[in-house]
Residue, then its C-alpha position, 0 to 999 in steps of 0.5 A: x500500500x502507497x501512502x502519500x502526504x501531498x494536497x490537491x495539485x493545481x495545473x499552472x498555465x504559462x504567463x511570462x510571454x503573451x498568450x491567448x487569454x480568450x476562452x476555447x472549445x473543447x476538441x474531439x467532436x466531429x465538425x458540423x455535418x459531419x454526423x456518423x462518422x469521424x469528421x474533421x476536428x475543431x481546434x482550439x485557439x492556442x493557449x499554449x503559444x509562446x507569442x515572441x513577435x513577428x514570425x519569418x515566414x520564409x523557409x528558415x534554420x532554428x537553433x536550440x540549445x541543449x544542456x545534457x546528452x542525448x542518445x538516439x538509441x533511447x528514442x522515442x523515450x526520452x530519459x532527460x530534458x534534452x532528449x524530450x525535446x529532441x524526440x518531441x521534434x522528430x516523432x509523432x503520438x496519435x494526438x498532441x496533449x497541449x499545455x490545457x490538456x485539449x487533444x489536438x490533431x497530430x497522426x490522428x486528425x479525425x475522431x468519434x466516440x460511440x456507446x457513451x465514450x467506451x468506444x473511440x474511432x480514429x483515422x489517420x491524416x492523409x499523406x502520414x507517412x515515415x522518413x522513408x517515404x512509406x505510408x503510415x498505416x493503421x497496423x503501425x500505429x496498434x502493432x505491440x501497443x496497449x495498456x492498462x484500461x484501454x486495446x487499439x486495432x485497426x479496422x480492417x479493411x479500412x488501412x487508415x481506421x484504428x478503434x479505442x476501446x476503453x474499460x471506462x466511459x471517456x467524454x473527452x479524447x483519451x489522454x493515452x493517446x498523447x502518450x510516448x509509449x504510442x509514438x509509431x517508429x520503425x527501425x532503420x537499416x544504420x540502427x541510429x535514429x529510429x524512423x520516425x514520422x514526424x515533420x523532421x527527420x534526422x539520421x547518423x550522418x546528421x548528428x555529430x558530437x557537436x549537434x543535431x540536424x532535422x529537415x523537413x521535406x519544406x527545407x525547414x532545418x533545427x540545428x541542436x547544439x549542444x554545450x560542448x564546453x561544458x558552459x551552457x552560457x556560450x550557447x545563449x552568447x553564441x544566439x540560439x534560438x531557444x535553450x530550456x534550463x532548469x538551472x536558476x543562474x542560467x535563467x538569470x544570466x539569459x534575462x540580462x541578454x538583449x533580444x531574449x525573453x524567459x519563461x517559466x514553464x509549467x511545473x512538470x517534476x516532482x520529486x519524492x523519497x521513495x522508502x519501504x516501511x521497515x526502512x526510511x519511514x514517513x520522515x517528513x522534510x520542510x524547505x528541501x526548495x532551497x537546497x537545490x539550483x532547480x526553479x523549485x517549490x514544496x510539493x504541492x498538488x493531486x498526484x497521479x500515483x495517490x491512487x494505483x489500485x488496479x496497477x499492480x504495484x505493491x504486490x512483491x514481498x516487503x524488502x528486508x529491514x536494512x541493516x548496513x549503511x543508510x544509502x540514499x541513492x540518486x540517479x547521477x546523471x540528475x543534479x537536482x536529485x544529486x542535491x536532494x540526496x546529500x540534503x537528505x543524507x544530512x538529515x537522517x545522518x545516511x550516505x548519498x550514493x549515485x548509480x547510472x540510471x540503468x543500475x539505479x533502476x535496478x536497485x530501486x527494484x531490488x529495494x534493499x537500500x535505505x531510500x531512493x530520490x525519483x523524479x516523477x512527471x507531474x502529469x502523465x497521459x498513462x498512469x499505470x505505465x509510468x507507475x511500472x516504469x518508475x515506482x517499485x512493485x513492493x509496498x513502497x511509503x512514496x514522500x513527495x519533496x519538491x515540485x520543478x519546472x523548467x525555464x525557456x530562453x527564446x530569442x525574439x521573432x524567429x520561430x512560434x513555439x508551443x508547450x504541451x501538456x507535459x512542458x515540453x516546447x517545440x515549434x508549433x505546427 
């Protein structure tokens, strides 16, 4: 059994730039006259624009800047910050889930619901296809995937029609389909980039040590630089077009640069003390925001993992009562769990040890340390997914310690960017 010490979260809306302030409808009913079937979708006005002024409209390079390493063999999963934006610009979900949670057109740009929401019918855009040129198919989209509450299969003999059947009645388009497990990828023959099905495509003989380069069939180019000098302050002196930072001092330093404006993102990671119930126990832990660099506050909000039932977590055996050093760990590659852990250690007079992400995994699996600091998202299209992904399957005390966002650095009038449901920006459609 999960316990939790978190009150109700509240959703933050983006607010250091303009944006559209103005009411908008929701989407996933089909346009007018279009009855008994799916038609084309209703799209909102975009609350979610970053509006940075005038726009060049002619075929354009953007730069982003990138403060963390990416690995295309992760794709489309990403495991940091860099990676999700990355990703997010190169792959493709049935639909996009925005910065307000409306569903919005991405593979899928048609839909209806049928037997009171239990039964959801999608149809691929025309012209889907992958990097290769092959056409995007309603087998692509449901071979392999599933989840907890929910089945996808195509409409056979229909190649473009794919059905959602859900355990339980949903008014508005299923969250799920928002999520990265769904992204439709196929392998490429290199191995390198996975073939994706996005506006821009990248491959090994496009990426170097240094960047990152993505067309688009339009001529459109993002150049990713990342900061191989180890000081993500040279990127922003050297123009990029966008940087994403959580690090307070970086966003500090972006603000007094001309032409440039920051915005707070919305609060996208939480951070808990993950411990068994013979081990660290429900300690809990006040002004933990002000030992990390990260743009934080106490956690604060609903969570998604309060309630799990049904997920099939706590059901393994109870790790044994720890009996060696208290270990805090800590995913190395994190700096904010990184300062978390040693806060911790500092506390309970324990030891903050790092692991690589993959070992860290494995130990939290294990259980058998004294506590472990997990970055969790603050919202998440499939729950039980990302609860099998990132919380133990045995009976775990999970105390949130900190909420975190992210901050965007953009330069003015180059590019229109967006933020979806889970803070990640990219360039809007």
């Amino acid at each position: 059994m999960y316990r939790y010490f978190m009150p109700a979260r509240r959703i933050l809306l983006i607010g250091c730039l303009s944006v559209a302030g103005c009411a908008h409808p929701r989407v996933g009913a089909p346009a007018p006259g279009a009855p008994g079937g799916p038609g084309p979708v209703e799209v909102p006005e975009d609350k979610c624009l970053l509006s940075t002024g005038s726009v060049a409209t002619h075929t354009v390079t953007v730069t982003i800047g990138l403060t963390e390493a990416v690995d295309p063999r992760h794709a489309p999963r990403a495991r940091n910050d860099a990676e999700r934006i990355v990703f997010r610009h190169l792959y493709e979900t049935p639909v996009r889930i925005d910065c307000d949670g409306h569903a919005l057109p991405e593979l899928f740009d048609q839909w209806t619901k049928d037997d009171g929401g239990k039964r959801w019918t999608f149809r691929l855009r025309d012209g889907a296809q992958f990097w290769d040129g092959a056409p995007v198919t309603a087998q692509d989209v449901v071979f392999g995937k599933g989840g907890f509450g929910y089945t996808l299969s195509a409409l056979p003999p229909d190649s473009r029609a794919v059905t959602v059947t859900l355990a339980k009645g949903n008014d508005d388009v299923p969250a799920m389909l928002g999520d990265r497990s769904l992204t439709v990828i196929k392998s490429a023959p290199d191995t390198s980039w996975p073939i994706g099905t996005g506006r821009f495509w990248a491959t090994s003989g496009t990426t170097t040590a240094q960047e990152i380069r993505a067309h688009s069939p339009q001529g459109d180019t993002i150049v990713f630089k990342f900061a191989t000098s180890g000081d993500a302050r040279d990127l922003l002196d050297a123009g990029v077009d966008l940087l994403v930072t959580r690090d307070r001092a970086l966003r500090d330093y972006g603000a007094t640069l001309p032409n440039r404006t920051v915005v707070q993102l919305p609060w996208d990671r939480t951070y808990v003390y993950v411990t068994a119930a013979a081990g660290g126990g429900d300690t809990r832990f006040d002004g933990l925001e002000q030992s990390v660099r990260a743009d934080a506050r106490r956690a604060e909000g609903t969570s998604w993992w309060r309630d799990l039932k049904g997920c099939g977590l706590g059901q393994d055996s109870v790790p044994a009562a720890v009996t060696g050093p208290h270990r805090i760990l800590y995913t190395r590659s994190d700096p904010t769990a990184r300062e978390l852990a040693g806060r911790l250690a500092a506390l309970t007079h324990g030891v903050a040890t790092s692991r690589a992400a993959d070992d860290f995994r494995d130990a939290l699996a294990a259980g058998k340390d004294w506590g472990y600091v997990v970055a969790l998202p603050s919202v998440t299209a499939d729950v039980c997914r990302s609860a099998r992904e990132l919380l133990p399957a045995w009976p775990a005390i999970v105390t949130p310690l900190v909420d975190t966002r992210p901050t965007a650095i953009v330069r003015r009038g180059v590019a229109r960017w967006t933020v979806d449901q889970d803070g990640t920006v990219h360039l809007a459609p």
